[in-house]
C-alpha positions in Angstrom: -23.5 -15.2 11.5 -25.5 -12.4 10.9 -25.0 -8.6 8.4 -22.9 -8.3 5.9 -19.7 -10.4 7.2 -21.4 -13.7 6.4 -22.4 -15.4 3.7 -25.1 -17.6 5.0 -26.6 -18.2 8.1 -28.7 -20.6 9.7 -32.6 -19.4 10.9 -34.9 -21.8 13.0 -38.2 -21.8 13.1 -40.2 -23.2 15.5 -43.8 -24.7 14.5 -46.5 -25.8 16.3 -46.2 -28.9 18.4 -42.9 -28.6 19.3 -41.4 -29.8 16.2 -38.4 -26.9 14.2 -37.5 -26.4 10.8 -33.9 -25.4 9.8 -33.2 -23.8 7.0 -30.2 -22.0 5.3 -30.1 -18.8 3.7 -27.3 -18.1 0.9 -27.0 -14.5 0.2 -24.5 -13.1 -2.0 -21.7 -11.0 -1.1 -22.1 -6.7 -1.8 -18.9 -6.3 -3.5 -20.2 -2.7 -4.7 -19.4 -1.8 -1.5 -15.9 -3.4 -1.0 -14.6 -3.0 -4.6 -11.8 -0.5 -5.1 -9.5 0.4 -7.6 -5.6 -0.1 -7.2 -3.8 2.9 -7.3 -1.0 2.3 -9.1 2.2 2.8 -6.8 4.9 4.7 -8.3 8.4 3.4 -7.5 9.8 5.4 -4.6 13.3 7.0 -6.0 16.4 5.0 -6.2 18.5 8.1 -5.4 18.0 11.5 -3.6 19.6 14.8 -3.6 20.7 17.8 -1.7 20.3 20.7 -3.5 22.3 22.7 -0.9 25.5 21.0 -1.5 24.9 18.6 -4.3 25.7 15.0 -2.8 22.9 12.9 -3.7 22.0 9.4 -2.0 20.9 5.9 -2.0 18.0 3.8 -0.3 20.2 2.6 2.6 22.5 5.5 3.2 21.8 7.6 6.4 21.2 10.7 5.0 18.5 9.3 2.3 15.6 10.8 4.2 17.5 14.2 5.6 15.4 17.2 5.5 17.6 18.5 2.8 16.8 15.8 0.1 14.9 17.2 -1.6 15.5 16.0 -5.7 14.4 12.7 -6.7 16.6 10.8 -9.1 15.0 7.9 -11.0 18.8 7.2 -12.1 22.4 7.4 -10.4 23.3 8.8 -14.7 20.6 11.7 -14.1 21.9 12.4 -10.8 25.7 12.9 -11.8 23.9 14.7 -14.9 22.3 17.6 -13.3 25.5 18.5 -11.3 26.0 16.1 -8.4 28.0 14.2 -6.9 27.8 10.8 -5.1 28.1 10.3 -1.4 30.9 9.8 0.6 29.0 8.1 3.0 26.7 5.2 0.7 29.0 5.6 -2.6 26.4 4.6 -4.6 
């Protein structure tokens, strides 16, 4: 194996006479180049909301990801707080 993908390889040399020499070669990994932070991921909202006709959502109801969902809800308490109501649909 050859470049950066391996971490040793094997080189011959071949001498005079005939006879060869094998030797190995450790190099050490670049992690310079690899190393990234972790973004943190923030949690994706439990709950979404239509501001249209304020019915607000859960992960697995249909109309979670409509156009029209627009507010985020961390909580089903802040939903029913700011004014909406639950779904018909997902009752969550």
């Amino acid at each position: 194996m050859s470049g950066n993908s391996g971490r040793c390889f094997w080189q011959t040399i071949l001498l005079l006479g005939g006879a060869a020499l094998l030797y190995v070669t450790w190099r050490q990994p670049d992690f310079r180049a690899t190393r990234t932070r972790a973004e943190p991921v923030a949690p994706s909202p439990a709950w979404r909301g239509n501001p249209g006709n304020q019915v607000f959502h859960t992960v697995g109801c249909r109309y979670y990801d409509a156009p029209g969902c627009t507010t985020r809800f961390r909580r089903r308490e802040d939903a029913i707080r700011a004014g909406y109501r639950a779904c018909k649909v997902c009752n969550p």
